[in-house]
N, C-alpha and C positions, 0 to 999 in steps of 0.2 A: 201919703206920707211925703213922697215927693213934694207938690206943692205948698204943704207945712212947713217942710223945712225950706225952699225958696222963699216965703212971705216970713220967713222968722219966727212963726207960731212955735214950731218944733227947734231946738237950737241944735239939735246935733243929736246923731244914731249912731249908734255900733250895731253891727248887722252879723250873723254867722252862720246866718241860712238864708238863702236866699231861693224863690220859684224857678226853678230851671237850670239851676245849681250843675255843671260841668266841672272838668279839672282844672280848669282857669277862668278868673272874670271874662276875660276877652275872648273866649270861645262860646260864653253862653248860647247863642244864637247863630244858627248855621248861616241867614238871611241879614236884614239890617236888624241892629241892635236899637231898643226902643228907647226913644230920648230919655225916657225915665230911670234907666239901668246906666244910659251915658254919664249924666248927671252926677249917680250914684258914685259910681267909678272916683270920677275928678273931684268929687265934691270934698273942700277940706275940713267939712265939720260931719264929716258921715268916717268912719272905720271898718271897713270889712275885713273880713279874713274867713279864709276859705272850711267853713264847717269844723273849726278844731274847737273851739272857746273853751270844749268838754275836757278836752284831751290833758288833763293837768298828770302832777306823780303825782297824787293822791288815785284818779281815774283809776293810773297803768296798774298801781297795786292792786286796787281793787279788783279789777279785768283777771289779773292774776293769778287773786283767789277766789276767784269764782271758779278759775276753771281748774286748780288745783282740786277745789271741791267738788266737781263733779267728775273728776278722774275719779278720787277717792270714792266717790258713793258709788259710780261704775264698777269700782275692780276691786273695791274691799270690803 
């Protein structure tokens, strides 16, 4: 994908998982960080964000009643 989007095939990603996924881009990798994840990082036609994209209020609610629901079928 990387070199897609360096030769312009690809014009631009939004990313929200990513392989080796930590609490911060910059800690991905204990050792050197792979030129391709460098890239990624700086590049100004790529968007990351760290694993939420999911997380809207519509989700929270949902999450919410789900687990309402299974109180309820637990204890009623």
């Amino acid at each position: 994908m990387v070199a897609a989007l360096q030769s312009g095939k690809i014009l631009g990603a939004g990313l929200d998982v990513l392989e080796y996924e930590k609490k911060s881009f910059e800690s991905l990798f204990s050792n050197d960080m792979p030129e391709a994840f460098k890239y990624l990082i700086k590049a100004d036609n790529v968007l990351l964000s760290p694993h939420v994209a999911g997380w809207t209020n519509e989700s929270k609610e949902k999450l919410a009643q789900t687990i309402v629901n299974k109180i309820k079928a637990k204890f009623y």
